[in-house]
C-alpha positions as a printed NumPy array, in Angstrom:
array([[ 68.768, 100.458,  15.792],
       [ 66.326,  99.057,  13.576],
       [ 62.964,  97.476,  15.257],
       [ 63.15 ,  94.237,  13.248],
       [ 66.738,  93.934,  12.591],
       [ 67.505,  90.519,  11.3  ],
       [ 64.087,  89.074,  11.354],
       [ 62.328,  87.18 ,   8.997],
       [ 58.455,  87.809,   8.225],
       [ 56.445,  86.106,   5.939],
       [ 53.908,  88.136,   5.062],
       [ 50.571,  87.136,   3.351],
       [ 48.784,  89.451,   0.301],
       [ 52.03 ,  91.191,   0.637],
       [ 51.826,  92.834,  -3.001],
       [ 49.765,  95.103,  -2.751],
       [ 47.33 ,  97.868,  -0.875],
       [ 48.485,  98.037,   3.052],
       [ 50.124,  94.739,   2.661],
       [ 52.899,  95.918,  -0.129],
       [ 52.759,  99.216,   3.129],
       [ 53.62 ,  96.82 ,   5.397],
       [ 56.078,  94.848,   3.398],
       [ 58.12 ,  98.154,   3.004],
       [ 57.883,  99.419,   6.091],
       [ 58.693,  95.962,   7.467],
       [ 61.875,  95.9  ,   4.981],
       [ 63.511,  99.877,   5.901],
       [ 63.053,  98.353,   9.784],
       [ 65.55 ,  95.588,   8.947],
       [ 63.457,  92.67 ,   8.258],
       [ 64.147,  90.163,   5.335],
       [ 60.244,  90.307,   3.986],
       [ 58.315,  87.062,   2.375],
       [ 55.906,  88.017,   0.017],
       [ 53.016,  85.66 ,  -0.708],
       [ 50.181,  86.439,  -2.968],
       [ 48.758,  84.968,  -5.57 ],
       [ 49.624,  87.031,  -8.843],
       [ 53.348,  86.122, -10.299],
       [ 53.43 ,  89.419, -11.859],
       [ 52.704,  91.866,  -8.525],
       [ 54.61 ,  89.367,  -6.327],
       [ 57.918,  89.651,  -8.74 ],
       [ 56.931,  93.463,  -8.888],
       [ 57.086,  94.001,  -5.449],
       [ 60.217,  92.032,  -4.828],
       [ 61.947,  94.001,  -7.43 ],
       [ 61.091,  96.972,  -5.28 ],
       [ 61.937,  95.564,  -2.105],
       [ 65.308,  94.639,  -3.167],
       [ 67.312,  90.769,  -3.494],
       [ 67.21 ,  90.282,   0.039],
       [ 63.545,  89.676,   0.357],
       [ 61.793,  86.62 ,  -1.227],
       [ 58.575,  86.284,  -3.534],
       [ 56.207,  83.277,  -4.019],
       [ 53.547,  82.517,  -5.974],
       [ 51.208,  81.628,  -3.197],
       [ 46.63 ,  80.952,  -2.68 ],
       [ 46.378,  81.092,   0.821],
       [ 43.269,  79.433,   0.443],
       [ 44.88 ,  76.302,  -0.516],
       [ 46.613,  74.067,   1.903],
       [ 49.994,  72.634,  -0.368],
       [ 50.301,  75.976,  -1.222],
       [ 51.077,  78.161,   2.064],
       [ 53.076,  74.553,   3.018],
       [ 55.54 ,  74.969,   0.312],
       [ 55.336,  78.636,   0.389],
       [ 56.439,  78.481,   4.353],
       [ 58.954,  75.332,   3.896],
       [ 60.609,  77.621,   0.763],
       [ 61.189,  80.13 ,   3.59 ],
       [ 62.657,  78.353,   5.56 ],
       [ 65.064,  76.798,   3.073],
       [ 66.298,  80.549,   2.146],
       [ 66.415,  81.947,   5.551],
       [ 66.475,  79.288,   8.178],
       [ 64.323,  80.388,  10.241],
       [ 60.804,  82.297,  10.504],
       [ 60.68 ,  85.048,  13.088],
       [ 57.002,  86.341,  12.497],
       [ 53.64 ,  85.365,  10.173],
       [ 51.664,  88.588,   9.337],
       [ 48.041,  87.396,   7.99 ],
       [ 47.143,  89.943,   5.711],
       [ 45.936,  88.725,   2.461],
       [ 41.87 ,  88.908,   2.399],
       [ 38.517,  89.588,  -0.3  ],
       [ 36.047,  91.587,   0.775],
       [ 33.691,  91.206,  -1.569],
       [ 30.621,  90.847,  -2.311],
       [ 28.693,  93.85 ,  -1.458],
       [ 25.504,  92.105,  -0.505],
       [ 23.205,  91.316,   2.537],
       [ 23.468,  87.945,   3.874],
       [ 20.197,  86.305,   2.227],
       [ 22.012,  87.557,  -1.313],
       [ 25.255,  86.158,  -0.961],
       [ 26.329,  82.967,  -2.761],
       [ 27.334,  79.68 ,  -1.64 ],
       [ 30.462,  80.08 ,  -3.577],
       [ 30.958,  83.889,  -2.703],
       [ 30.667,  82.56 ,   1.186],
       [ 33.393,  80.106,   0.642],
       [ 35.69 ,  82.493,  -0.929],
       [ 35.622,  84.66 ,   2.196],
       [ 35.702,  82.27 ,   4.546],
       [ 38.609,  80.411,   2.655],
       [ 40.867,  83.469,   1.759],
       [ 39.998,  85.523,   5.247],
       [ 40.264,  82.953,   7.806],
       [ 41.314,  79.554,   6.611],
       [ 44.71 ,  80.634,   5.614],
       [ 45.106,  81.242,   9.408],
       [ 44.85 ,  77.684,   9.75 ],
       [ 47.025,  77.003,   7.491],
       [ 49.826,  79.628,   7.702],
       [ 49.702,  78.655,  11.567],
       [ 49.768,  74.981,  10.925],
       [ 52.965,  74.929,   8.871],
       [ 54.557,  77.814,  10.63 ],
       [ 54.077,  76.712,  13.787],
       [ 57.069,  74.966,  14.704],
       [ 59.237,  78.129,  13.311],
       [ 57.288,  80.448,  15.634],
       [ 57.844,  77.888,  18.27 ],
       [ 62.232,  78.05 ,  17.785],
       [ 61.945,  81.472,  17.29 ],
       [ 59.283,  82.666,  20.05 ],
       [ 58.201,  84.683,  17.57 ],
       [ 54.935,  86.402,  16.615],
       [ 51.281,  86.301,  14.773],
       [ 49.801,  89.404,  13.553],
       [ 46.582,  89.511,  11.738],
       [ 44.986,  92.071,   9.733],
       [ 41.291,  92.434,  10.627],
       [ 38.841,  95.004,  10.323],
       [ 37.08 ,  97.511,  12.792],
       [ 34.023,  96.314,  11.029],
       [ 34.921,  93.287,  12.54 ],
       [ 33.597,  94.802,  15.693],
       [ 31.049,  97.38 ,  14.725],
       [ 29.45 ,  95.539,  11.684],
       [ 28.681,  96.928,   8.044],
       [ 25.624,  97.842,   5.93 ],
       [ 25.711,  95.063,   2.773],
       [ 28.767,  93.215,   4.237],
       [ 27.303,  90.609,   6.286],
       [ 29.634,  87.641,   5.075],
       [ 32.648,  90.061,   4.905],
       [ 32.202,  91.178,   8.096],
       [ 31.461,  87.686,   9.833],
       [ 35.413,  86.648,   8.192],
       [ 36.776,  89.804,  10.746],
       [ 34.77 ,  89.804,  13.859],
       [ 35.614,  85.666,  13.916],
       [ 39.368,  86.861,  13.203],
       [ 39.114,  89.235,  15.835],
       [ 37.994,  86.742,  18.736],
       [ 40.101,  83.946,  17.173],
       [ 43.232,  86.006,  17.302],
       [ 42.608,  86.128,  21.126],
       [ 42.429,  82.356,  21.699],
       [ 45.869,  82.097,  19.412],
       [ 47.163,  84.489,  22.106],
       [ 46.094,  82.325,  24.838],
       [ 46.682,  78.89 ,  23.633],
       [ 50.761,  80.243,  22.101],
       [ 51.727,  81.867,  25.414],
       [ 53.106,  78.865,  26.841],
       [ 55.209,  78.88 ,  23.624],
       [ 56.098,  82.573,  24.056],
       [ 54.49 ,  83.098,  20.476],
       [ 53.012,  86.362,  20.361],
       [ 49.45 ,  86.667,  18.42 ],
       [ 47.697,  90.65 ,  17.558],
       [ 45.352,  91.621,  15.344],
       [ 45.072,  95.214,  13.367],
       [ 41.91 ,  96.691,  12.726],
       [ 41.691,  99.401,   9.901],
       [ 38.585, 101.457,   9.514],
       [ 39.097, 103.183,   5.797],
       [ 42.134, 102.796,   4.034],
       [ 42.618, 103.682,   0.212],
       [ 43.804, 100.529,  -1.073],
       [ 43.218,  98.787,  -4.527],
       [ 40.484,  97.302,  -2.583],
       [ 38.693,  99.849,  -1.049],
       [ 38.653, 101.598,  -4.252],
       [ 36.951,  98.556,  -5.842],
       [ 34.269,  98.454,  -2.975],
       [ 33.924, 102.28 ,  -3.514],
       [ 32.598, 101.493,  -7.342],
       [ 30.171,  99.261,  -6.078],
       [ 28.587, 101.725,  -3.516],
       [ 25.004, 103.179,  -5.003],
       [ 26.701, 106.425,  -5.011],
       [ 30.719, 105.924,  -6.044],
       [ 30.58 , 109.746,  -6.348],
       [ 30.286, 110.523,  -2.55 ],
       [ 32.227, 107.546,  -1.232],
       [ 35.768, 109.739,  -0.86 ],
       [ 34.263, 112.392,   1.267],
       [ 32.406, 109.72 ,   3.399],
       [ 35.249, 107.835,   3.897],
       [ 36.73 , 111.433,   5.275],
       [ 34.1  , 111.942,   7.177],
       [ 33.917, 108.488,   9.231],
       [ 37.283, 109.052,  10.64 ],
       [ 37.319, 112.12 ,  13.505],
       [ 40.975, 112.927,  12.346],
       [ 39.422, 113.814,   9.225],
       [ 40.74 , 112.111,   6.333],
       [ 40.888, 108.633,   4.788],
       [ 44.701, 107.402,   5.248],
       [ 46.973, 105.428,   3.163],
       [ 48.109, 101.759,   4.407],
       [ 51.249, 103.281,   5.927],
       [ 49.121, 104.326,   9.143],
       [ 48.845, 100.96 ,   9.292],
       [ 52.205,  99.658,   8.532],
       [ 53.845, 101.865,  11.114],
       [ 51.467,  99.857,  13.807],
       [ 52.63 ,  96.542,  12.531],
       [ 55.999,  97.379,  12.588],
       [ 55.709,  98.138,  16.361],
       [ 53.013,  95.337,  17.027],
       [ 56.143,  92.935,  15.312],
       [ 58.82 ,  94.213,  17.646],
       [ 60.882,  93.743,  20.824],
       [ 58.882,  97.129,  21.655],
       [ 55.707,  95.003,  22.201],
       [ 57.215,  91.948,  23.472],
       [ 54.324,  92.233,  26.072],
       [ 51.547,  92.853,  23.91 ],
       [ 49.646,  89.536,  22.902],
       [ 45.667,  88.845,  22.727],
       [ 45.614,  92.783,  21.026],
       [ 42.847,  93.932,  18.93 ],
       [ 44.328,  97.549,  17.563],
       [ 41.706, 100.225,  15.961],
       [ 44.358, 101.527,  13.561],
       [ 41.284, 104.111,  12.574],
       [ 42.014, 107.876,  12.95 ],
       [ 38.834, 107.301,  16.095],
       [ 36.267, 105.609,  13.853],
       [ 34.416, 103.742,  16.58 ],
       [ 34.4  , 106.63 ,  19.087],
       [ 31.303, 108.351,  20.231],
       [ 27.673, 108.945,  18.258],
       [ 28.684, 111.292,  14.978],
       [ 27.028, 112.152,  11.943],
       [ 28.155, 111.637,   9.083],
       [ 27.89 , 114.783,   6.206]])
């Protein structure tokens, strides 16, 4: 049996790094997959991978109209919308707080947490039909903080606590609202913020180092969670903030 046999997920920055993860695990457990991101040419190539039974749209999650049109063009093609996974996000700059920009502020604020508003807003009534579920991906910085990340890590810890009043106020509907929190992953993004490090050379065997299992993963650590986190398996699992992190947060270490 297949955990998410027959459901429908639309799933945000689904193109790439641990979302285009997710979107395949999400699509061998059954699941007819949405794709929303806002390159044509990754979204059409990760479709083509996926297979014609999964959708891609041209979607900023940043933008209102968008994320409306992108949710009411699911539900024209499947007829229904079983779960919303929130995992398109920027994490730059690299900065302190007092050097960030106006503009670079917005960006994070607009692409990390707004689209929660706004994938909730239109989806809302689909989740509602379908008591269905909310799963966002955060950060374990989110919780712990970050040298030179200040506005990037403000997006995720206000993720973190807003995924748990989601999970309170959607009960009564049955909705189900989690959050994921990665500590390194080697995505296109990661390797981006690893070239604008002071020393790019030694980012790969920090990144090792940080996690007690020992190594840096790929996103499908973090897909597998979803997968469950999505399911019947954790149909009593809501308000969840999940260290997906090999034991990043545990203890005092030292880092070589």
């Amino acid at each position: 049996m297949q955990l998410l046999s027959g459901k429908v997920i639309f799933l945000t920055g689904g193109s790439a790094g641990i979302g285009f993860e997710c979107a395949k695990a999400y699509a061998e457990a059954g699941a007819n997959v949405v794709v929303a991101a806002s390159s044509p040419e990754p979204v059409e190539d990760a479709v083509r991978q996926l297979g014609s039974a999964h959708l891609g749209i041209v979607c900023d999650v940043s933008k209102a109209d968008d994320v409306e049109i992108a949710i009411a063009k699911t539900l024209a093609r499947y007829g229904k919308l079983d779960a919303i996974h929130n995992n398109a996000g920027v994490a730059s700059p690299s900065k302190p707080l007092h050097e960030t920009s106006d503009e670079e502020w917005g960006n994070l604020m607009d692409v990390n947490l707004k689209s929660i508003l706004y994938t909730t807003r239109y989806g809302f009534e689909a989740l509602k039909e379908s008591k269905g579920c909310i799963l966002n991906t955060s950060s374990l910085v989110g919780e712990i903080g970050q040298e030179n990340h200040a506005a990037y890590t403000a997006t995720k810890g206000a993720m973190n606590t807003l995924t748990k009043s989601m999970a309170l106020d959607y009960a009564q509907y049955k909705i189900r609202v989690n959050a994921v929190l990665p500590a390194g992953v080697w995505t296109p993004m990661l390797r981006e913020w690893s070239k604008e490090q002071p020393n790019p050379a030694s980012i790969a065997q920090y990144l090792d180092d940080i996690h007690p299992l020992g190594y840096c993963p790929e996103g499908d650590v973090i897909a597998d969670a979803c997968v469950f986190l999505l399911s019947e398996k954790a149909r009593f699992i809501t308000g969840t903030i999940l260290p997906v992190s090999g034991g990043a947060e545990l203890g005092y270490r030292s880092v070589r």
